[in-house]
C-alpha positions in Angstrom: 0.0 0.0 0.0 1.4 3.2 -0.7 2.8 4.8 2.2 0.7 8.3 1.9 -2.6 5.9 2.1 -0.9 4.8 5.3 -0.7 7.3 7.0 -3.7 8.9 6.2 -2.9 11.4 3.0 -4.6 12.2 0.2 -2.7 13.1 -2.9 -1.0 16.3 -2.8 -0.8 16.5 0.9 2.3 15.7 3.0 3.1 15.3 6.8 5.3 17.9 7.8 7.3 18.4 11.6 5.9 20.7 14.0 9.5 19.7 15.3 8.2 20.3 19.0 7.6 17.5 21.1 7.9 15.1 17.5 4.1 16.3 16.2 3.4 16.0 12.7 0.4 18.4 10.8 -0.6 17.2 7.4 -0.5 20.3 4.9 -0.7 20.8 1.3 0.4 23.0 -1.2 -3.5 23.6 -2.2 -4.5 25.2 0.8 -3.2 27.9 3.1 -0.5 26.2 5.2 0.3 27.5 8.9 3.0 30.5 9.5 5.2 32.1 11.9 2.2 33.9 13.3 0.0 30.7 14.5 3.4 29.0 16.2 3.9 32.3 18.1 0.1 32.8 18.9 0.8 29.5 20.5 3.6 30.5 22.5 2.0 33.8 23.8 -1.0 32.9 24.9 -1.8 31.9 28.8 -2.9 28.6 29.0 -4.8 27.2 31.7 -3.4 23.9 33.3 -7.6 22.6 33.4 -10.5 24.1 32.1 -11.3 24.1 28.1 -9.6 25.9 25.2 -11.1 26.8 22.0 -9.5 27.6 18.9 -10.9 29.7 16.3 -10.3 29.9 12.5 -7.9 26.8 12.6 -7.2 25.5 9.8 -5.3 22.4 9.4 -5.1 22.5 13.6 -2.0 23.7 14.1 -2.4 26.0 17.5 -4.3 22.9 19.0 -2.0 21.0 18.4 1.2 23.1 19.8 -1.3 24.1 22.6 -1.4 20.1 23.4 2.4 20.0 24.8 1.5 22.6 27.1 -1.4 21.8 29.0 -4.1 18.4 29.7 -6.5 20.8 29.2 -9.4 19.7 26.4 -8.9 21.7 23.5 -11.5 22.1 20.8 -10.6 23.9 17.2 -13.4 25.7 14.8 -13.0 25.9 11.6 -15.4 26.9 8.3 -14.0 25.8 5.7 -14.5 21.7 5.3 -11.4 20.6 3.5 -8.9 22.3 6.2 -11.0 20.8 9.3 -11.1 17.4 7.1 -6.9 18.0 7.3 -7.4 18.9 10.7 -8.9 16.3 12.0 -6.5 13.5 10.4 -3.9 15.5 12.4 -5.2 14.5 15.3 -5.5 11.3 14.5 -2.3 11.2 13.0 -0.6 12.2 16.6 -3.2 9.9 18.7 -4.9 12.6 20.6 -8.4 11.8 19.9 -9.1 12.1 23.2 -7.7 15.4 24.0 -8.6 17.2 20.3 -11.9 17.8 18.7 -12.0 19.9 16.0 -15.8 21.2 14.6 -16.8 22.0 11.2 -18.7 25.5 12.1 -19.0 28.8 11.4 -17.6 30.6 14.2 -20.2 33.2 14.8 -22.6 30.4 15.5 -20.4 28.4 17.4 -22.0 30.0 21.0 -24.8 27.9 19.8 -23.1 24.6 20.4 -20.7 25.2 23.0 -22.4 27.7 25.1 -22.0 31.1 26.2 -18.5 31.5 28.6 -17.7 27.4 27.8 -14.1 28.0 27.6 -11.1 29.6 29.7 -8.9 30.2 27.1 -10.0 31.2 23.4 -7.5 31.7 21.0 -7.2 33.1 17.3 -5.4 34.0 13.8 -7.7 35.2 12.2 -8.0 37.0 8.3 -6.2 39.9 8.4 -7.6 41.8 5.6 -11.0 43.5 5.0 -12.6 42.3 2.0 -12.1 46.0 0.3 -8.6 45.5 0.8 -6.1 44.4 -1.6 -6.8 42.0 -4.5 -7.8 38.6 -3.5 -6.5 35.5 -4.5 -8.1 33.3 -7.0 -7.6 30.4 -4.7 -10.6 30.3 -2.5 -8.6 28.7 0.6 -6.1 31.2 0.3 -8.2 34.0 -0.7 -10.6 32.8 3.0 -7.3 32.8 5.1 -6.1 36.7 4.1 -9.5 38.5 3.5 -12.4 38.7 6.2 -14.7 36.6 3.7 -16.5 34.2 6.2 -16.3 36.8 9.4 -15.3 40.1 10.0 -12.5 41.3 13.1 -16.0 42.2 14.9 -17.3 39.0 13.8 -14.3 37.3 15.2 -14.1 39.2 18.7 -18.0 39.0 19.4 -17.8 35.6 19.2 -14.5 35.4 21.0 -16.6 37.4 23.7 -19.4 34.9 24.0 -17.4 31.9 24.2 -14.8 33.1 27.1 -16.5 32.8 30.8 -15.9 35.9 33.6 -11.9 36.0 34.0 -11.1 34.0 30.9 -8.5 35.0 28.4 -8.8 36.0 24.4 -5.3 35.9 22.8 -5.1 37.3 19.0 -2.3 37.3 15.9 -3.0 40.1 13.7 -1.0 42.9 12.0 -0.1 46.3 14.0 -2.2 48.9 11.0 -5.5 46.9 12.7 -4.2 47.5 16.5 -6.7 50.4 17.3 -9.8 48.5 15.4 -8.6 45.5 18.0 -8.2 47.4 20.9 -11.9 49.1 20.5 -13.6 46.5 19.2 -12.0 44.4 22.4 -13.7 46.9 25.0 -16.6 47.0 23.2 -17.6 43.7 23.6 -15.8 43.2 27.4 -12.5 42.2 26.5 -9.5 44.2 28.6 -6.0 44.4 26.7 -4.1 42.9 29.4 -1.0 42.2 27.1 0.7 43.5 23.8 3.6 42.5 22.1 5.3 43.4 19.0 7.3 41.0 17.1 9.8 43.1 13.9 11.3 41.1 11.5 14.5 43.2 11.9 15.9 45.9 14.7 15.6 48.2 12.1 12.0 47.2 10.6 8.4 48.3 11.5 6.6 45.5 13.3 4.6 43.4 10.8 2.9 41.3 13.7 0.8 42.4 17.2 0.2 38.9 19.7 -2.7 40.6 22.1 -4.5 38.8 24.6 -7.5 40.3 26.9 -9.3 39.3 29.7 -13.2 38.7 29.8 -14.6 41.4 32.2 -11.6 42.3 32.8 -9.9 45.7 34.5 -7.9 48.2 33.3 -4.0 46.8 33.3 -2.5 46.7 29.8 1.2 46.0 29.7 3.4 46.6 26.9 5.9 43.4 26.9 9.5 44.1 25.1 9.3 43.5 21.6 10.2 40.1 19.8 12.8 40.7 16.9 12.9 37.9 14.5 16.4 38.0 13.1 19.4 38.7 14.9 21.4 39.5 11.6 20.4 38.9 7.7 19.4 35.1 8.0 19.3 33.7 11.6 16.9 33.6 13.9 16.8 35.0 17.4 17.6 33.0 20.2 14.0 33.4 21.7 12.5 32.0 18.4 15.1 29.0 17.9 13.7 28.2 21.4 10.2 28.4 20.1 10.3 26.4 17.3 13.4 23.7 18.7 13.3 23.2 21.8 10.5 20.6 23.5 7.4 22.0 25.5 6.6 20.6 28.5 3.0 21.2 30.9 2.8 24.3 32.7 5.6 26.3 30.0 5.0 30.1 29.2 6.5 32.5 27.0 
């Protein structure tokens, strides 16, 4: 049998390393595979050692997955569109944590109706960056869905966010700096606190190209303003924070 049907692949997908803690994700050229932002949305966030945690907008299920070496917590993952849950779901099969990983097949502004309102104590996110009147769209429809707010807007995204964190919970959200003030208000409009901001540059001497914000349900006024994260030390190598991120093995109970 060919060894792609073994392990659960359909043609033009491969099983790539998450390198930590020896997980595999199952991407494919096709679709919209997972970026620097999703492995560092992983790494920011606070992640309870019990309760539930709730991805949203996906994909293939890399943040669950990351978020699995670092706590027992249940971890659910939403995603829209059916052939990146499909991936998703082999995954998790793939790595053997059935028990631990669900992912859903939803549209996130309806997923309150399933879950619950405040079902979870940790809801993370990457989602779309783009507004739809921004920027031409790609003629893929994956990749054209994981750039441009087609399925939900950033409102869309943090109401529901909102509704599925309980009193005290945490949101944590990738996005890109130009949409920190929509973030920021949208966040207090629908009782989300800023509680933490970072910044991550590609270079010392570059803008920052990526925000990693996380809020607390109901939360009060506390924001702190964490030192930035600089990608490269010099032309081509990473920093030592992010060789640590992507290298080194998680373990239950590990923070930024």
């Amino acid at each position: 049998m060919d060894d792609n049907l073994m392990k659960g692949l359909l043609p033009g997908e491969r099983a790539d390393d998450l390198l930590r803690n020896n997980l595999k994700i199952i991407q494919s050229d096709e679709v919209f595979s997972f970026s620097m932002d999703a492995v560092l949305l992983a790494h920011f966030c606070s992640v309870p050692a019990k309760g539930r945690v709730l991805d949203l907008c996906t994909g293939n299920g890399v943040v669950p997955l990351l978020l699995s070496a670092r706590t027992k917590a249940p971890i659910w993952g939403v995603e829209i569109q059916e052939r990146l849950w499909d991936m998703a779901v082999r995954s998790v099969r793939m790595n053997a944590l059935e028990e631990r990983l669900t992912m859903m097949n939803m549209d996130l502004k309806e997923a309150h109706l399933h879950f619950g309102h405040g079902a979870f104590d940790l809801v993370t996110v990457n989602p779309p960056y783009m507004p739809v009147t921004a920027g031409e769209q790609n003629g893929n429809p994956h990749f054209a869905a994981a750039r441009h707010e087609i399925y939900a807007t950033l409102e869309d995204v943090i109401a529901a966010c909102s509704r599925l964190t309980k009193f005290g919970g945490k949101v944590a959200m990738v996005h890109r700096p130009s949409r920190l003030a929509d973030i920021m208000g949208l966040m207090r409009e629908y009782s989300l606190e800023p509680k933490r901001v970072r910044l991550v540059h590609p270079r010392l001497s570059e803008e920052a190209n990526m925000v990693l914000v996380e809020a607390a349900k109901n939360g009060k006024p506390d924001l702190r303003l964490l030192p930035p994260l600089i990608v490269y030390k010099n032309e081509t190598d990473y920093c030592d924070e992010l060789m640590a991120v992507y290298y080194e093995p998680l373990k239950e109970g590990d923070t930024q």
